[in-house]
KEMARVEX-684405 format. One line per field, with one value per residue (C-alpha): residue number from 1; x, y, z. Coordinates in Angstrom, 1 decimal. Layout:
num = c(NUM, ...);
xx = c(X, ...);
yy = c(Y, ...);
zz = c(Z, ...);
END
This chain:
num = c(1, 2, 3, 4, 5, 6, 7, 8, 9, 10, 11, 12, 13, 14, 15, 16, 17, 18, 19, 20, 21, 22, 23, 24, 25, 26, 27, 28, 29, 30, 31, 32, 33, 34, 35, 36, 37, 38, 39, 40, 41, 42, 43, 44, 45, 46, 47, 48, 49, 50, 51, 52, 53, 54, 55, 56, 57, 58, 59, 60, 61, 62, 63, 64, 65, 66, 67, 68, 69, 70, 71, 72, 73, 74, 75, 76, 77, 78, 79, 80, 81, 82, 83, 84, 85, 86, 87, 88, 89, 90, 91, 92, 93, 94, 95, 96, 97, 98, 99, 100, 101, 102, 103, 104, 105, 106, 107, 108, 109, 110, 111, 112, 113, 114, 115, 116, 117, 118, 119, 120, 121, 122, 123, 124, 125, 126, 127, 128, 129, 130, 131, 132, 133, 134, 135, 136, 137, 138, 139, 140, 141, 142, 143, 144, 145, 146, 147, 148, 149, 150, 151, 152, 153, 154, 155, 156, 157, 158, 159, 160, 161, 162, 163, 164, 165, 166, 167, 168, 169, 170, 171, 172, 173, 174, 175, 176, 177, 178, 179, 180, 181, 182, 183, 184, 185, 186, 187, 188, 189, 190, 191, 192, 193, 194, 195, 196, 197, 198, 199, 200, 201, 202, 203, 204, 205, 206, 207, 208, 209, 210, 211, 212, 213, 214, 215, 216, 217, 218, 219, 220, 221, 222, 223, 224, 225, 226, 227, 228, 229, 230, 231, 232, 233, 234, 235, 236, 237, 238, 239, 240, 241, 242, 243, 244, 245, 246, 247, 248, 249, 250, 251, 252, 253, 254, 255, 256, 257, 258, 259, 260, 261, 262, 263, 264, 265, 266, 267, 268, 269, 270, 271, 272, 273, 274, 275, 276, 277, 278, 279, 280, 281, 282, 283, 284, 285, 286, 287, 288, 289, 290, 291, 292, 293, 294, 295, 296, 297, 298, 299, 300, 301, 302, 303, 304, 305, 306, 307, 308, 309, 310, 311, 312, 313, 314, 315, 316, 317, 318, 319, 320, 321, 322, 323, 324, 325, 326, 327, 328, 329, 330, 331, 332, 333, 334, 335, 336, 337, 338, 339, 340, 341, 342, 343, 344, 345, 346, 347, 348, 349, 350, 351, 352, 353, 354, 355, 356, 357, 358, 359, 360, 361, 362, 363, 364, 365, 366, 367, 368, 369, 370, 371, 372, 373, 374, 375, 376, 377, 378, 379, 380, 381, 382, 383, 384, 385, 386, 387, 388, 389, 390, 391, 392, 393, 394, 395, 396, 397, 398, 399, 400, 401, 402, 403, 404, 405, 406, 407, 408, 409, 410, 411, 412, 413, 414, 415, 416, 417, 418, 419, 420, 421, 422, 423, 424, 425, 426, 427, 428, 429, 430, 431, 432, 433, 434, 435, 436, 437, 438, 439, 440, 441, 442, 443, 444, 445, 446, 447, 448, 449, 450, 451, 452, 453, 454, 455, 456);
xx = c(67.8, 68.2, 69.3, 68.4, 70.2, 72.9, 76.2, 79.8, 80.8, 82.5, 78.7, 79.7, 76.9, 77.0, 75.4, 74.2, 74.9, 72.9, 73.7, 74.9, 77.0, 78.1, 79.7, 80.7, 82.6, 84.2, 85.5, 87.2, 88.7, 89.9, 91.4, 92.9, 95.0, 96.1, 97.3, 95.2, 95.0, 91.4, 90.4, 90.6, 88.2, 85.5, 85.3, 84.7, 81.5, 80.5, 79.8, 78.2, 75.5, 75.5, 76.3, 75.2, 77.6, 79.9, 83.1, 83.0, 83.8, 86.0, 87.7, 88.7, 90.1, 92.3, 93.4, 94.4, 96.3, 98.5, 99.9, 101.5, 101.9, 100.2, 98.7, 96.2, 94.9, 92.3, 90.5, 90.8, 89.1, 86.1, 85.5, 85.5, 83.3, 80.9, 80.8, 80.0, 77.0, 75.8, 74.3, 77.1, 77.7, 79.7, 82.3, 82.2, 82.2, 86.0, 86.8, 86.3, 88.3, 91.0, 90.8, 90.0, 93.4, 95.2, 94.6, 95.7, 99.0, 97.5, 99.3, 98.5, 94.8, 94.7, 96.4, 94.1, 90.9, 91.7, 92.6, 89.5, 88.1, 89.9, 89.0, 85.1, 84.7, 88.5, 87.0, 87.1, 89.7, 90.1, 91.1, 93.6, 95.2, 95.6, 96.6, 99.2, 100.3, 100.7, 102.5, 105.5, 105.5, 105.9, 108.2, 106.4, 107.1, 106.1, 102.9, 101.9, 102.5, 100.8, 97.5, 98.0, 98.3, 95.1, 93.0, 94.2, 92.1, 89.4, 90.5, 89.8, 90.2, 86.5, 86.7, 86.3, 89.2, 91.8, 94.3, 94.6, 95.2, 97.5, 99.5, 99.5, 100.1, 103.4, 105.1, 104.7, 106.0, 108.9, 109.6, 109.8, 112.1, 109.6, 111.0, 109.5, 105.9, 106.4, 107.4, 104.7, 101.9, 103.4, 103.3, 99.4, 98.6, 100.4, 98.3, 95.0, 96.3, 99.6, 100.0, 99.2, 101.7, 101.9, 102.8, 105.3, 106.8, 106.6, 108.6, 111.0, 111.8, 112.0, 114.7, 116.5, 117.0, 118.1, 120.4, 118.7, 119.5, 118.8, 115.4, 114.7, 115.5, 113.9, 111.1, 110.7, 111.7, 108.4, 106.5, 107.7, 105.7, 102.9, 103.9, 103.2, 99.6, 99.6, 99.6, 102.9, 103.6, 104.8, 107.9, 109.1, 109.2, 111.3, 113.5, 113.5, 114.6, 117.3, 118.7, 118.8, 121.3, 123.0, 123.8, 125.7, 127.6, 125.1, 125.7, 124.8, 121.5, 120.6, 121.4, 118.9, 116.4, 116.0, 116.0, 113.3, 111.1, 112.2, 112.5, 112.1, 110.6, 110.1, 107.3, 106.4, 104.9, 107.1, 108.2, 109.1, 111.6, 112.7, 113.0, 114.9, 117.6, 118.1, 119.1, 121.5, 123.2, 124.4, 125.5, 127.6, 128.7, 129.7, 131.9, 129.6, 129.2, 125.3, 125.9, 123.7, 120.9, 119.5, 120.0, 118.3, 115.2, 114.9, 115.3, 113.0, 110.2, 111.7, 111.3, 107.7, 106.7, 110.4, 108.3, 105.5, 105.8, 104.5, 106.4, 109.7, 111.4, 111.7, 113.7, 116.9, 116.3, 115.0, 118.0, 120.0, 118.6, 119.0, 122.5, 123.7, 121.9, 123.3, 120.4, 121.5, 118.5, 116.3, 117.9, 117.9, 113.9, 113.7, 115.7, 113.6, 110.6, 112.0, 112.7, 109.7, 107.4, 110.3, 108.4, 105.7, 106.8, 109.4, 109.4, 110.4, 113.1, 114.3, 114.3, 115.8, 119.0, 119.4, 119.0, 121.0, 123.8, 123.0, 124.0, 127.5, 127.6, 127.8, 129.6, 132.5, 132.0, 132.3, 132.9, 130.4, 127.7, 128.9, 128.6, 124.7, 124.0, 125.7, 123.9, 120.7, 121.6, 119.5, 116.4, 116.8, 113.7, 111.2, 111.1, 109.4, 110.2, 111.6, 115.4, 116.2, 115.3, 117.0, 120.3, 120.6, 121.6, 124.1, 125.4, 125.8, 127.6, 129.7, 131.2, 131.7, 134.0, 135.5, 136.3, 137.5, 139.8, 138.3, 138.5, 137.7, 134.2, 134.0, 134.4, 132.3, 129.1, 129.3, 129.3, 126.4, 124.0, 124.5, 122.1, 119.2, 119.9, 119.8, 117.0, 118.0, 120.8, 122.8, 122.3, 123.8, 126.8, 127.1, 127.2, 130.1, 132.1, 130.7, 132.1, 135.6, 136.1, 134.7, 137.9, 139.9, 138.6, 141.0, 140.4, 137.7, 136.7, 136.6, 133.8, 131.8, 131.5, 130.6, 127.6, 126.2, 126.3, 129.1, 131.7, 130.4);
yy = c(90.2, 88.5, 90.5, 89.6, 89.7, 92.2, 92.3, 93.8, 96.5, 93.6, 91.9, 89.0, 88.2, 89.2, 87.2, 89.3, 92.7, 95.6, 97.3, 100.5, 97.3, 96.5, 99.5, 100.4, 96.9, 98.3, 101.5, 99.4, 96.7, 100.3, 101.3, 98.2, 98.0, 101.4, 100.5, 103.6, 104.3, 103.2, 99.9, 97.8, 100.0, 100.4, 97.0, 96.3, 99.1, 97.4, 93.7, 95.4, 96.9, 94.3, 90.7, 88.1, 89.6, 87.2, 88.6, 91.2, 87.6, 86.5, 90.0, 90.4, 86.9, 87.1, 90.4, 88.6, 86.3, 88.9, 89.8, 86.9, 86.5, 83.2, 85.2, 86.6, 82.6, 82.9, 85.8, 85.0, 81.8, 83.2, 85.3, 81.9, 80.0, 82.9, 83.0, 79.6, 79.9, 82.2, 81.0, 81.8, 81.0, 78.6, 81.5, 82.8, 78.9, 79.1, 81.7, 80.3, 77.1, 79.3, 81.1, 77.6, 75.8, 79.0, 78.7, 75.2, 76.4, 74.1, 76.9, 74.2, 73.8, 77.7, 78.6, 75.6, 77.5, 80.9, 79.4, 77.7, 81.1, 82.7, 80.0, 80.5, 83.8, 85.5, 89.3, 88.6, 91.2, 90.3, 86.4, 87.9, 89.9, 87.4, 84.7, 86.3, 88.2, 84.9, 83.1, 85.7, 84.5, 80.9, 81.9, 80.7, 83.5, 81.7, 81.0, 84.4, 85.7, 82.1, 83.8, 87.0, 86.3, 83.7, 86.3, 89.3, 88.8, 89.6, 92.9, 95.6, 99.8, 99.3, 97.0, 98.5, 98.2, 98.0, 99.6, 97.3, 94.4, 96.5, 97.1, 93.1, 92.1, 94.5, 93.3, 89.5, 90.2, 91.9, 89.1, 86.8, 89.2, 90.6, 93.9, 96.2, 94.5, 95.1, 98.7, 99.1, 97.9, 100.0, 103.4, 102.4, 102.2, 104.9, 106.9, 105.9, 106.7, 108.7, 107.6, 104.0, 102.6, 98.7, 100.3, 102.2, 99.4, 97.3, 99.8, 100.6, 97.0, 97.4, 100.3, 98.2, 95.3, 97.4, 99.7, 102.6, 104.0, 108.1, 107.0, 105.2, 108.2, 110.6, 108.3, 108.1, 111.1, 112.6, 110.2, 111.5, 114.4, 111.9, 108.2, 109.1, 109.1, 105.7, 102.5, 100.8, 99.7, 103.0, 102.1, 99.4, 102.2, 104.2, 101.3, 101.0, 104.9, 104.1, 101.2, 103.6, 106.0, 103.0, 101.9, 105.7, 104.9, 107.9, 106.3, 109.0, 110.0, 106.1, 106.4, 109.4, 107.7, 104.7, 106.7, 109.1, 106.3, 102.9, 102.2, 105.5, 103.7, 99.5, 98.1, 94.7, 94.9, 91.8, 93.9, 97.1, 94.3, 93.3, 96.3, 97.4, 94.9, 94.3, 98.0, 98.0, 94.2, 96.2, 98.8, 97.4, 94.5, 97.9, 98.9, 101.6, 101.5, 101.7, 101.8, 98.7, 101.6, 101.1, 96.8, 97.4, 99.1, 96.1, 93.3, 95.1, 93.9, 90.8, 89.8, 90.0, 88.3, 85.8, 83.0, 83.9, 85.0, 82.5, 84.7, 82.1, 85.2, 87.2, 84.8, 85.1, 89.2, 88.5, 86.5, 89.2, 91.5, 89.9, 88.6, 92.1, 93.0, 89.8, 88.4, 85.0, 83.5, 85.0, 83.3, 79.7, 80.1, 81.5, 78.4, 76.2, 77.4, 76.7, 73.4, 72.6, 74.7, 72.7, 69.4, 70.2, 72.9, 72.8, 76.6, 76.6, 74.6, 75.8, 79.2, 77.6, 76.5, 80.1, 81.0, 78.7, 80.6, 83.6, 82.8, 81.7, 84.8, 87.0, 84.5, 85.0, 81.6, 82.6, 78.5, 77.6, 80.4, 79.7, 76.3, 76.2, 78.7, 77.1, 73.5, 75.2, 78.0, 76.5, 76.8, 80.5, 81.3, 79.0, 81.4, 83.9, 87.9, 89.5, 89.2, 92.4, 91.6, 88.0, 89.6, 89.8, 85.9, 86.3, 89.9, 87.2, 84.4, 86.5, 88.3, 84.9, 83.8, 87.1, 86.3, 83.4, 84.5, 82.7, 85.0, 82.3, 81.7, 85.4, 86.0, 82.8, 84.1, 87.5, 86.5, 83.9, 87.1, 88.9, 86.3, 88.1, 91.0, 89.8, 90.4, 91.0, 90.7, 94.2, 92.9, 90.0, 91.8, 93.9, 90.8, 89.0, 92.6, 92.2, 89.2, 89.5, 92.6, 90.5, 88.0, 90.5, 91.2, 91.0, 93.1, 94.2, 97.6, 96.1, 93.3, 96.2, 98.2, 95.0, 94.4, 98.0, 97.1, 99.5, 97.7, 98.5);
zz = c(109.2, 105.5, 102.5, 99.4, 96.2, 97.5, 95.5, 95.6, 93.2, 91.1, 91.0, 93.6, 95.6, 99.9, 102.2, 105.5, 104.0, 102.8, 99.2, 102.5, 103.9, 100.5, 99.3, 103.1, 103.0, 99.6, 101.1, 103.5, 101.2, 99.2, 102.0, 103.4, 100.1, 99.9, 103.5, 104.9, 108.5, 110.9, 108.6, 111.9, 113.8, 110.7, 110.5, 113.6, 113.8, 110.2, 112.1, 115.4, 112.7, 110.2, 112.6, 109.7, 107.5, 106.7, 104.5, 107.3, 109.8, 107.2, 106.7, 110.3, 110.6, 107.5, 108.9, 112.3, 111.1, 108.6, 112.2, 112.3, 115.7, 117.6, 119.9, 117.4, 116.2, 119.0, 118.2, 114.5, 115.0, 116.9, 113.9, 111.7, 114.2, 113.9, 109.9, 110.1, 111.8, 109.2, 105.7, 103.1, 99.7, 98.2, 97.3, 100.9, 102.2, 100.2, 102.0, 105.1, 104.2, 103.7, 106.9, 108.5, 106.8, 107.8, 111.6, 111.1, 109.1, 106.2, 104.0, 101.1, 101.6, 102.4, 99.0, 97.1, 98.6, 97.5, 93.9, 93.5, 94.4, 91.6, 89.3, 89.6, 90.8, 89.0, 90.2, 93.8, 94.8, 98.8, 97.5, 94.5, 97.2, 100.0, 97.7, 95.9, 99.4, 101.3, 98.2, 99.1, 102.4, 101.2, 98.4, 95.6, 93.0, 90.3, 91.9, 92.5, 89.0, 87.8, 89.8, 88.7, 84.5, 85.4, 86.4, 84.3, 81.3, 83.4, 84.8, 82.7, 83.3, 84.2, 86.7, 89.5, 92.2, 89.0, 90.4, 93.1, 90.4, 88.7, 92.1, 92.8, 89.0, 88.9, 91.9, 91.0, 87.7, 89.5, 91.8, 88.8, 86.5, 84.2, 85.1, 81.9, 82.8, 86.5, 85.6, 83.2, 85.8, 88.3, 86.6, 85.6, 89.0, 90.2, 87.7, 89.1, 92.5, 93.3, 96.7, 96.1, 98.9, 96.9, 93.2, 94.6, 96.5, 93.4, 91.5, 94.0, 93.8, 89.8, 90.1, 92.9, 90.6, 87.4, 89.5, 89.1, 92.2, 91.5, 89.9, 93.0, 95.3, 93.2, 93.4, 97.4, 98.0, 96.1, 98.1, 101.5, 101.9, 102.3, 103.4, 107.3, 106.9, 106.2, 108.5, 109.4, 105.6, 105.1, 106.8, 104.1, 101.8, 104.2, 104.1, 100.0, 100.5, 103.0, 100.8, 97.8, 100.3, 101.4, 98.4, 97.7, 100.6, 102.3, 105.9, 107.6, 106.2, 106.5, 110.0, 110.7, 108.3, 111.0, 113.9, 112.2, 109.8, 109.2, 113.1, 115.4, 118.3, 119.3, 117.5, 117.6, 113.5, 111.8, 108.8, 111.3, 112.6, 109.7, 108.4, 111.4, 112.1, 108.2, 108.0, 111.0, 109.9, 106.5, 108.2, 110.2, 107.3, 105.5, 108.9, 110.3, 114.2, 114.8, 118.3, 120.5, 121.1, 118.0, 118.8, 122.0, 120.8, 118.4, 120.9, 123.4, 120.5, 119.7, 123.6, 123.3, 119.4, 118.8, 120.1, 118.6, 115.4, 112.6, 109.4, 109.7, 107.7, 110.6, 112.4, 111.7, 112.4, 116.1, 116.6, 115.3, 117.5, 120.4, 120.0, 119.6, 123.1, 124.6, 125.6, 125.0, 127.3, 124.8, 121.9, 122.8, 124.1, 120.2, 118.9, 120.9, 119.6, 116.2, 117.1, 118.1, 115.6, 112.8, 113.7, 111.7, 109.1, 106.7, 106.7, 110.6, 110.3, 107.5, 109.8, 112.6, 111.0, 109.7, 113.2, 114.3, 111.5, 112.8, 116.2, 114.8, 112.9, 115.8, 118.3, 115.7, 114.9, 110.6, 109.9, 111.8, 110.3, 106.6, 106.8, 108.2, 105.6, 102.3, 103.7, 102.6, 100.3, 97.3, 100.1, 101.7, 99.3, 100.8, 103.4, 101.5, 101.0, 98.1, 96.6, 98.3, 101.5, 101.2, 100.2, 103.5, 103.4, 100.9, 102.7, 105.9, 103.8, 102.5, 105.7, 107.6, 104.7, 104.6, 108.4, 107.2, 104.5, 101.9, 99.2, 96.1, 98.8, 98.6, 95.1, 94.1, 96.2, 95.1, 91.3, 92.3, 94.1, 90.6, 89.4, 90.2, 88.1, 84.5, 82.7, 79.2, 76.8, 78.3, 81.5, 80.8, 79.6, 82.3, 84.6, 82.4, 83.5, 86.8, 87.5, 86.0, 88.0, 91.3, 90.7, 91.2, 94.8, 97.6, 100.1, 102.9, 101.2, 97.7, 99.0, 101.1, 97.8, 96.1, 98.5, 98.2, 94.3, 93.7, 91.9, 88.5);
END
């Protein structure tokens, strides 16, 4: 049946909802973004009651393809082809172009719909938040603080779903150095919500970057008495906690934190594999045996999604895995799906040469490894994540030209990852120190501590 004149908390108009469908369609977007457990399933009862409701359509199929796994295009696209049945309005139309250039890995024409969005209609919280999310994927940074400082002037305290701005606005100003802002957005929306899972990951990444590593533990460890009733997200934040130990040289406790959080059983989630196999390649680049268990659990989920997964990031990490179980059949049918997927996206191929590196890497082939890596060094970001998870480039680079003995490499790359951590004037002082103390380097501990960032 038609509803008439029925608006979102934020006053944009619903097609095929009630004002009970409206705010029941809120609750979810609430708890989608403060990653809360069951969303999936309360959608799903909201379009058997309310079938001509078409964000609902358009809601499920965005949250099919975040999986990002091929195998989930199908069932995303008959939600699309259903929504378009339905009359919509010309802001749900856009959303539907976005969904539509999505399945078609138009990530252009998918980005270029959700901005026009924004540009008409700058309140629409589920566009804000898959725009912005998706630029990270793509590694436009600038981009997804561009969207959030376009829309900002119209979120206010009294705007409802604030918080959820707040959450997105601090981590793209972290991701472009704005650290005080980030901070400052952060810590407002950590006020409005204590357990708001995307603040606290935004200023986790804040204390990261400026080397306040206590902070950052003090930080998580607050947050642990709560982060398990929370959907898989949670376990990027027991990562962020695990770094912070790492980074103290706290091997053991980092150890017990992956068997316990970050990755205590195989799951096929694409962040739970990065998270995973990230964790266990800086252990071992800081000489701590993590024993092929812990590789094994990993490849046993990289068997299933390596050839299917469409977030190019987690490449490199399913190769990992599976090198260090020795399934080398595994790997090349990963490479050739690359290959192939590399005909028609930059992002692929740019993904399948880091494979390709990764392979070298652990077939102690160092040459070989550094030199697919430092052909595109000036591209690792088009593959999207944040600088803390793309370290894990430079960590690589770094060891094969260790291997290699080629300590002015060495020194040069390390001075070259302190880039991301000026901000200011004493931070730029700091890394003048930094770097005079990294020429110096000349042996396998002094390089290890360097990596963990604890040569100064």
């Amino acid at each position: 049946m038609p509803y008439a004149d029925t608006t979102d908390v934020r006053g944009l108009p619903l097609s095929g909802a009630s004002a009970a469908a409206a705010e029941r369609f809120e609750t979810l977007i609430d708890d989608l973004y403060y990653y809360r457990l069951g969303v999936s399933d309360r959608l799903v009862a909201l379009l058997q009651e309310f079938p001509e409701f078409v964000m609902g359509h358009v809601l499920m199929g965005y949250s099919l393809m975040s999986e990002g796994t091929l195998d989930a295009h199908p069932r995303a696209r008959e939600y699309l082809l259903k929504a378009e049945t339905l009359t919509a309005n010309p802001r749900e139309r856009l959303h539907q172009e976005a969904l539509r250039a999505w399945l078609a890995q138009d990530l252009s024409a998918r980005a270029a719909a959700w901005e026009q969005v924004l540009v008409d209609w700058p309140l629409d919280l589920l566009a804000l938040r898959q725009h912005t999310g998706t630029l990270f994927w793509t590694g436009d940074k600038r981009h997804q603080a561009e969207v959030c400082v376009g829309v900002a002037g119209h979120w206010s305290p009294q705007t409802p779903g604030y918080g959820h701005f707040l959450s997105a606005h601090a981590f793209a100003m972290e991701e472009v150095g704005h650290y005080a802002l980030a901070e400052r957005y952060a810590r407002a929306a950590l006020a409005l919500q204590p357990q708001d899972l995307w603040a606290l990951h935004g200023l986790s990444h804040v204390l990261e970057m400026q080397g306040r590593i206590e902070e950052g533990i003090e930080l998580l460890d607050e947050a642990t008495g709560f982060l398990d009733n929370y959907n898989l997200f949670r376990g990027h934040l027991w990562w962020h906690l695990s770094l912070f130990r790492l980074s103290q040289g706290q091997f053991g406790e980092v150890l017990e934190l992956f068997d316990r959080k970050v990755y205590p059983q195989s799951s096929t989630f694409y962040l739970d594999i990065q998270n995973g196999a990230s964790l266990l390649a800086r252990l071992e680049v800081q000489g701590i045996d993590v024993g092929l268990a812990r590789w094994e659990r990993l490849a046993q989920a990289s068997l299933h999604t390596a050839t299917q997964s469409t977030v190019w990031f987690t490449a490199l990490h399913h190769v990992m895995a599976l090198m260090r179980s020795g399934r080398l059949s595994a790997v090349q049918a990963t490479l050739d799906y690359l290959g192939k997927a590399g005909a028609n996206s930059t992002q692929a191929a740019l993904a399948h040469q880091l494979a390709r590196a990764g392979v070298a890497f652990y077939q102690d082939k160092p040459g070989e490894a550094l030199e697919l890596m430092l052909a595109v060094r000036q591209r690792h970001g088009e593959l999207g994540a944040s600088h803390l998870q793309q370290d894990l480039y430079d960590q690589l680079m770094v060891m094969a030209a260790l291997q290699r003995g080629d300590l002015p490499r060495v020194r040069q790359l390390l001075k070259a990852r302190l880039s991301t951590r000026i901000w200011d004037a004493a931070s730029w002082q700091a890394f003048e120190e930094r770097a005079r103390r990294l020429d110096e380097v000349a042996d396998q501990a002094a390089v290890r501590a360097a990596l963990r960032w604890a040569a100064g």
